[in-house]
C-alpha positions as a Python dict, from the first residue, in 0.01 Angstrom:
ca = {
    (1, 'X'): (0, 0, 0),
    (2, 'X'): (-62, -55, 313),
    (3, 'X'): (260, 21, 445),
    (4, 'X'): (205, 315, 303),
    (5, 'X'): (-129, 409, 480),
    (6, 'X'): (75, 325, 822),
    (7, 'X'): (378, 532, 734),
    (8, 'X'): (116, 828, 644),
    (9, 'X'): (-82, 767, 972),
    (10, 'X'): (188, 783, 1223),
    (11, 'X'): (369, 1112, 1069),
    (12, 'X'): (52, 1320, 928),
    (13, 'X'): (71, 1562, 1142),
    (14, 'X'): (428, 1632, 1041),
    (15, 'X'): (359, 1592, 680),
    (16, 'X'): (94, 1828, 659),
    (17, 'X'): (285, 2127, 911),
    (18, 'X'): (565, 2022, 637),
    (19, 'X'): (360, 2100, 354),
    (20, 'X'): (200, 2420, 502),
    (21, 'X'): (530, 2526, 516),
    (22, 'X'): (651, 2451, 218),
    (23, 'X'): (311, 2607, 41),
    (24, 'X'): (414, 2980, 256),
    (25, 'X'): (707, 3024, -29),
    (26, 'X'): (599, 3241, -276),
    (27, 'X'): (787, 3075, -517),
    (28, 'X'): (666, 3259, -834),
    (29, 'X'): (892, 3132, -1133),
    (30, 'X'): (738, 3402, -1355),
    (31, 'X'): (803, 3701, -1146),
    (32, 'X'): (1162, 3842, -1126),
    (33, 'X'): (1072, 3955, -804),
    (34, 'X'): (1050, 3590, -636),
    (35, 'X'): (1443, 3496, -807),
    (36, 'X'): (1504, 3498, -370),
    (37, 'X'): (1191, 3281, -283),
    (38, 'X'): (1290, 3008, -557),
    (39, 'X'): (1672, 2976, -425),
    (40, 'X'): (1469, 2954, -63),
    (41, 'X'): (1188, 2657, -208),
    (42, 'X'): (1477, 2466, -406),
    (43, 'X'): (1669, 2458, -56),
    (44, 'X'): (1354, 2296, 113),
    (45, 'X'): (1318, 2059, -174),
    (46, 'X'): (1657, 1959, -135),
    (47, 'X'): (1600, 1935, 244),
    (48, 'X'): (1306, 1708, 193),
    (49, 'X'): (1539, 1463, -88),
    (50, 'X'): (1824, 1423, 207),
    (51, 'X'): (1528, 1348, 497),
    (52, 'X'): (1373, 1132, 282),
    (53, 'X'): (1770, 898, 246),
    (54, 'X'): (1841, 1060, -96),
    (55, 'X'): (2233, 965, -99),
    (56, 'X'): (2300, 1290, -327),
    (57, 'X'): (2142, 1539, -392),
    (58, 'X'): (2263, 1917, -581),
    (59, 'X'): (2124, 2227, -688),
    (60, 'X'): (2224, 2325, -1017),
    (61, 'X'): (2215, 2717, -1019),
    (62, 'X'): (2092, 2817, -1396),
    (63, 'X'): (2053, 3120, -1590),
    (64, 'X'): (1683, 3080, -1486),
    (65, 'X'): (1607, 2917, -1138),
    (66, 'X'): (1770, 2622, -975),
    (67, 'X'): (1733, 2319, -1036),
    (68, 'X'): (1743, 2043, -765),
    (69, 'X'): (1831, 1667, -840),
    (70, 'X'): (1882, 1375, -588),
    (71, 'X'): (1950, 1037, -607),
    (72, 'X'): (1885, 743, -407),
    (73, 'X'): (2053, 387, -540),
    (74, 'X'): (1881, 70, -325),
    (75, 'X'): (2106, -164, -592),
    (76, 'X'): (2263, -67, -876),
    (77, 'X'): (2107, -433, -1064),
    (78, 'X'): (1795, -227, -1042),
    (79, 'X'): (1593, -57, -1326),
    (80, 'X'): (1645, 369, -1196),
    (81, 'X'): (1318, 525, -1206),
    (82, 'X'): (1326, 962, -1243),
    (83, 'X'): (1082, 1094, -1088),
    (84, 'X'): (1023, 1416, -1180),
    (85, 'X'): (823, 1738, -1015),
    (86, 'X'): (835, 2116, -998),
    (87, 'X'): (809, 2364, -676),
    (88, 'X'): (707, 2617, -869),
    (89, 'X'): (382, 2821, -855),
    (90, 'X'): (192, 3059, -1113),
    (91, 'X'): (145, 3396, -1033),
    (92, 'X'): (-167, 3408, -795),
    (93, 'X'): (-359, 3750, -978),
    (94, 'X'): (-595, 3832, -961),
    (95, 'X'): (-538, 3846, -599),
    (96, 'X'): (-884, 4024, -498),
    (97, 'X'): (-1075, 3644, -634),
    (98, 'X'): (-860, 3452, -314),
    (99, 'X'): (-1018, 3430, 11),
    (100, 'X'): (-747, 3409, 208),
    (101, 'X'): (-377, 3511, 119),
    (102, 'X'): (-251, 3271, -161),
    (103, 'X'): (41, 3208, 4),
    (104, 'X'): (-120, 3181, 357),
    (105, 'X'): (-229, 2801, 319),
    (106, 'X'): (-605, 2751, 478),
    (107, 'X'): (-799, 2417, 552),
    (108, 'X'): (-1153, 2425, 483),
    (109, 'X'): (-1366, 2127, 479),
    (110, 'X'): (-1057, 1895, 451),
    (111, 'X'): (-920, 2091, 152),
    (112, 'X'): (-615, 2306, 170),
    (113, 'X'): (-652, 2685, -17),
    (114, 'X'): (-346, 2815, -133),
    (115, 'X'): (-96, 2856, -481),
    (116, 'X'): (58, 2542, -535),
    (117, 'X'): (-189, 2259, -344),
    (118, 'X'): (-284, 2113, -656),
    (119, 'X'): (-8, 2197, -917),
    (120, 'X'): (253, 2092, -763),
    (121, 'X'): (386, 2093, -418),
    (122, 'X'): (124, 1811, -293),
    (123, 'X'): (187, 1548, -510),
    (124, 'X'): (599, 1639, -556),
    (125, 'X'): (629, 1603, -153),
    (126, 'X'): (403, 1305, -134),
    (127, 'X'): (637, 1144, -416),
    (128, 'X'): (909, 1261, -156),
    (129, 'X'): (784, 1111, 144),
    (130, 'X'): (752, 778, -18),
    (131, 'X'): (1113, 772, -117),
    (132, 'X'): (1191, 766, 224),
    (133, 'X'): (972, 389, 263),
    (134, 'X'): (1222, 254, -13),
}
């Protein structure tokens, strides 16, 4: 854990300008009109898998959206643990109750406003940062 804390320290800044960026793409799985903005996100994601020492990693085009998959073997006499997450966002209407632009992260108080800070991109690039430590 605590290399953990250390690791999150020294590189916060990064992580957060990361994320920031990451929470700008409009990546709208339910709208045809953000089929563009998904292929975009699932290029970051995959971006994040190969900085974090993912060995592979591929994105499986679909008749929906891409999918992205990575792996990262330490030793093959290991149990493989999937660790699953999603980059996509639900659509953001009614877009007259946000504050600021959903897609136009803000900070406030120590909390960051925007589609996709809670459900999912936070967690899924936290999970991805930690790869990195293994």
């Amino acid at each position: 854990m605590q290399v953990w804390k250390n690791y999150q320290q020294q590189h916060k800044d990064r992580f957060l300008n990361e994320l920031l960026d990451l929470l700008k793409i409009p990546s709208v799985s339910a709208r045809g009109e953000h089929k563009q903005d998904m292929i975009i996100c699932a290029a970051s994601v995959e971006s994040h898998l190969k900085t974090a020492g993912a060995t592979t990693t591929t994105i499986y085009q679909t008749a929906g959206h891409p999918i992205v998959y990575a792996e990262k073997i330490i030793d093959e006499k290991l149990p493989t643990v999937l660790v699953y997450g999603h980059y996509d966002v639900q659509p953001a209407d009614p877009l007259e109750l946000w504050h600021c632009g959903p897609f136009e992260p803000v900070i406030k108080d120590g909390k960051i406003f925007a589609r996709g800070s809670c459900d999912d991109k936070v967690s899924f690039l936290c999970t991805l940062k930690l790869l990195k430590l293994l």
